[in-house]
Phi, psi and omega in degrees: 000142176280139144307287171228142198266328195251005118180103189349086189246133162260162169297339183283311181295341170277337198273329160285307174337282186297007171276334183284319201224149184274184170065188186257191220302295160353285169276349135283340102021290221273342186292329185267012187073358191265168147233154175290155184238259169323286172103004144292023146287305207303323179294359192241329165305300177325298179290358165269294180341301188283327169299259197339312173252019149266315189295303140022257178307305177293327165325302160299311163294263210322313177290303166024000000 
């Protein structure tokens, strides 16, 4: 599914972008060579970014 339309970032790629990378929708983005255009993602990139490193993070306690 696309994330962003305006350029055409899927969801399986934001979703490895944030594992490489820190910060929000924005700097990851920045990890894919992109910048936000329009800027109706971010807010739905953001919760994905985060749901993505949190399940992460409990992968990682749990392996522990």
């Amino acid at each position: 599914m696309y994330i962003c339309v305006c350029n055409a970032v899927r969801e399986c790629e934001l979703r490895r972008a944030a594992q490489r990378s820190c910060g929000n929708a924005e700097r990851v983005y920045e990890t894919l060579g992109k910048r936000p255009q329009c800027g109706q993602c971010l807010e739905e990139a953001d919760e994905i970014i985060f749901e993505e490193r949190l399940c992460s993070s409990q992968l990682a306690l749990a392996a522990a």
